[in-house]
C-alpha positions, 0 to 999 in steps of 0.5 A, a space after each residue: 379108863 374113865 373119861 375125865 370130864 371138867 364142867 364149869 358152871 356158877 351155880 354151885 348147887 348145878 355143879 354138885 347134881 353135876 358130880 354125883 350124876 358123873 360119880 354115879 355114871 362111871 365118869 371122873 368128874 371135875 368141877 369149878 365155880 370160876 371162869 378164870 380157875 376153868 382157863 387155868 384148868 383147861 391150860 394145865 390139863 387134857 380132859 376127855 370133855 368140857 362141860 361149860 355155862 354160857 353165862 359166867 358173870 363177867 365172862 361168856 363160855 364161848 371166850 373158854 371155848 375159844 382157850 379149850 380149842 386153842 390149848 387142845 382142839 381135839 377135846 369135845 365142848 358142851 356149851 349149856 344155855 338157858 332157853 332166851 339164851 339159845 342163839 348163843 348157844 347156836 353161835 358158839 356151836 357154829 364156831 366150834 362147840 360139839 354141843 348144847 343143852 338147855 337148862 332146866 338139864 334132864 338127866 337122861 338128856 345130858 346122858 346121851 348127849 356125853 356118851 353121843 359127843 365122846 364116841 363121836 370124838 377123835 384124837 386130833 393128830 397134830 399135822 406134819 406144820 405142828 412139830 416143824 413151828 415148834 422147832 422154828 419157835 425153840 431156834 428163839 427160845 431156850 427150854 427144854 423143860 416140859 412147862 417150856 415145851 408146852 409153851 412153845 406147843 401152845 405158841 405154834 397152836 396159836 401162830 396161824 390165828 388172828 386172836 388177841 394174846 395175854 402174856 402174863 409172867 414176873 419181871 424178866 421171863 421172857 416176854 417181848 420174846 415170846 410175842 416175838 416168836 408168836 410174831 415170826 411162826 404167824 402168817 403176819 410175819 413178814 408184816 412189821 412187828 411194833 412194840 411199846 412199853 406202855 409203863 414210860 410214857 404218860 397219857 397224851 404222849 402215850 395216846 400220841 404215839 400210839 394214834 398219831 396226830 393231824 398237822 395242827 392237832 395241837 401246839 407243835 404239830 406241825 405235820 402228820 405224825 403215823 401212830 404205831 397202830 397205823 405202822 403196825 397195819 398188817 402185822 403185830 402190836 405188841 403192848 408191854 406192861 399194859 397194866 400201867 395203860 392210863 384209863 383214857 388210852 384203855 378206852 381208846 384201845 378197846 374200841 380199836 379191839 371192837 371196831 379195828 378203827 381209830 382216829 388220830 389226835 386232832 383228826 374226824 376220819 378214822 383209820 382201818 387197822 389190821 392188826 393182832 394184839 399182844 399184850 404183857 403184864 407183870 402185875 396183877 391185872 384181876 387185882 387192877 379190874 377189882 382197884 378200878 386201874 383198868 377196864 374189865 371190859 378191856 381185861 376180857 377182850 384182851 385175855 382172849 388167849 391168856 399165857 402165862 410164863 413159868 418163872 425161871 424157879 419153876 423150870 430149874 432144868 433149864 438153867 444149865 442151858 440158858 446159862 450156856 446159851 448166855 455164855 456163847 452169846 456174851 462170848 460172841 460180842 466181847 470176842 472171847 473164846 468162853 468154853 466152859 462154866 464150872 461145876 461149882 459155878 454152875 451149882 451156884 446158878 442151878 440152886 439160885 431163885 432167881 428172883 429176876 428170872 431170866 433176865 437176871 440169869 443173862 446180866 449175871 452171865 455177861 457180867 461174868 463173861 465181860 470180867 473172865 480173862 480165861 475160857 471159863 466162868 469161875 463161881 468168884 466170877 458170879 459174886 465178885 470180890 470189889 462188892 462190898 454190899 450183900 450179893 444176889 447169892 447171899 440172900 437165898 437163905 435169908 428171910 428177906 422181901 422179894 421186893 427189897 432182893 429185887 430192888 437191891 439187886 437191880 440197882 447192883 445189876 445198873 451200877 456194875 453195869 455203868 462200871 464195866 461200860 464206863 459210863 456209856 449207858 447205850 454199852 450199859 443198856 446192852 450189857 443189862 440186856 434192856 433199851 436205853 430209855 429202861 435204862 435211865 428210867 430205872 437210874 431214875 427210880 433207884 435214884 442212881 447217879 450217872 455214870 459220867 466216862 472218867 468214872 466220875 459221878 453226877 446227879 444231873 
């Protein structure tokens, strides 16, 4: 079988040489102009070897080194260097590399030197921890799927590193979750795990619960205040929606990431901090770099490890669990004994897309759970009958924004919610499966009114 060899390089005229020598030569060759395309071809796939430039414009090959040995550790990595630029070189070869070769390439040089790095390689047997952090990681998370089992191979790959990780997925994928798992199966498990979402809070209020303040810092500070990068010494800070992260706090973290110091509002003595990074995203962060809203620098240091969640309408197959799994949990809190989800209630979810993905998968099981007066959920529990307004169901077939469905059903998904509770938001919050402070944010922006407990309405 040819050995299937990826070379990433930005010199488009180098990358064609690079696939009529590899033709020539009995190889399958692939090759691609863009670092990011590269990450996402090492994530999707096991090459025999990886041919890599050590300048990629705005990114260094030893940042796709460090994807190559997260993902598949076994696979050999060249690194190719100009000649000022060899001490690099040597670096990454110290932290990894099998190899590196100087540009101008000579063609029987970087000959010998694949066929020398491809003998040399050997599989890379997993040890007997691999299989075991995989089954601690699915007690957590529900998937069996093979996008989801890759997923969760990676995240044991990943747990026993220090390295900063980017969680990129759609709204409602899982990804607090995620970070938690990585959180739980790593060497900083027993150290706290602090989470914010940097999208609720503006600024100054961000950057004060994130660094803390002197007494005296400003007006009302009256005492010392420990930021949440301070809580998080130790352990893991996990930063959701990073992309909403005003620029002046994304100048301060990047300096944390550099130097792992900071200084607290007010104060001229910096803090040590030992902490890992993860960081979560809905939105576009290469389109944010591109607009100016966030810092490319920041981008890089932070995608270290980049992980990009599938969205539930990728991995159909696990609906059928997922939807049981919701069923016993909501079953569980509300004290009823929920057996069974019928096969046309079942084929209703399976053939869904599920724009708001798992999270809207679990609001519509607790809602169907919450409303059941018998052991199983019926499909006329999963659109009920008092709605008069279209249901998430009955915009499938039709040619109707993403966004207005999202927007549409979330705001249905809030106001059912408020009902089955009453009006006590901390039940409604649960009931949605998100915190209290999301909670009236998004009664805020799909300017809801609040549910008051005689169901009554208010606007206050």
């Amino acid at each position: 079988m040819k050995k299937h060899i990826l070379v990433i390089d930005d010199d488009t005229t180098l990358l064609l040489w690079f696939e009529r020598t590899l033709e020539r030569e009995g190889f399958l060759g692939t090759t691609c102009s863009d670092p990011q395309e590269g990450i996402r071809r090492i994530q999707d796939k096991r090459y025999d070897l990886i041919i890599c430039d050590q300048g990629l414009g705005d990114m260094e090959g030893i940042q796709l080194l460090t994807c190559s040995q997260t993902y598949y550790p076994d696979v050999p990595f060249i690194i190719i260097t100009g000649f000022g630029s060899v001490p690099k070189a040597v670096e990454s070869f110290k932290k990894g590399a099998a190899d590196y070769i100087t540009k101008p390439i000579d063609k029987k040089e970087l000959l010998t030197l694949i066929n020398h790095v491809l003998d040399e390689a050997v599989s890379c047997i997993p040890t007997e921890e691999l299989p075991l952090l995989q089954a601690e990681i699915s007690k957590t998370m529900v998937g069996n799927s093979e996008k989801m089992q890759k997923l969760f191979y990676v995240i044991a790959q990943i747990a026993k590193t220090s390295a900063t990780v980017l969680i990129e997925g759609e709204s409602g994928t899982g990804k607090e979750l995620i970070a938690r798992a990585i959180h739980q199966v790593s060497l900083r498990s027993g150290a706290p795990f602090v989470a914010i979402n940097c999208g609720y809070l503006n600024e100054n209020l961000l950057e004060n619960e994130l660094f803390g303040h002197v007494q005296g810092a400003f007006t009302g500070a009256i005492k010392y205040k420990k930021g949440l990068m301070e809580e998080a010494n130790g352990g893991t800070l996990f930063l959701d929606e990073i992309g909403d992260m005003p620029l002046l706090v994304q100048t301060k973290l990047l300096r944390v990431l550099q130097e792992r110091e900071f200084k607290p509002l007010g104060s001229n003595e910096n803090i040590h901090v030992d902490i890992r990074v993860i960081a979560a995203t809905n939105v576009n962060l290469h389109e944010a770099v591109v607009q100016k809203k966030f810092r490319e620098d920041l981008y890089y240091r932070l995608a270290v490890i980049p992980i990009m969640v599938p969205p539930l309408r990728e991995r159909t197959n696990d609906i059928p669990l997922l939807a049981k799994h919701f069923m016993q949990k909501y079953g569980l809190e509300n004290g009823k004994n929920v057996e069974h989800i019928t096969l046309e209630a079942m084929s209703r979810l399976t053939h869904y897309t599920w724009p708001g993905n798992v999270r809207e998968l679990e609001n519509t099981i607790a809602r169907a759970v919450a409303l059941t007066t018998s052991n199983s959920i019926t499909l006329d529990l999963l659109i009920p009958k008092a709605s008069t307004e279209k249901t998430l169901f009955s915009a499938i077939d039709e040619e109707t924004n993403l966004r207005e469905i999202i927007r549409r059903d979330t705001k249905s998904a809030i106001e059912e919610a408020l009902k089955l509770a009453k009006g006590n938001h901390s039940q409604a919050a649960r009931i949605l499966g998100i915190s209290r402070a999301s909670l009236y944010h998004k009664i805020k922006k799909y300017a809801l009114p609040r549910f008051s407990k005689n169901n009554t309405t208010s606007i206050s």
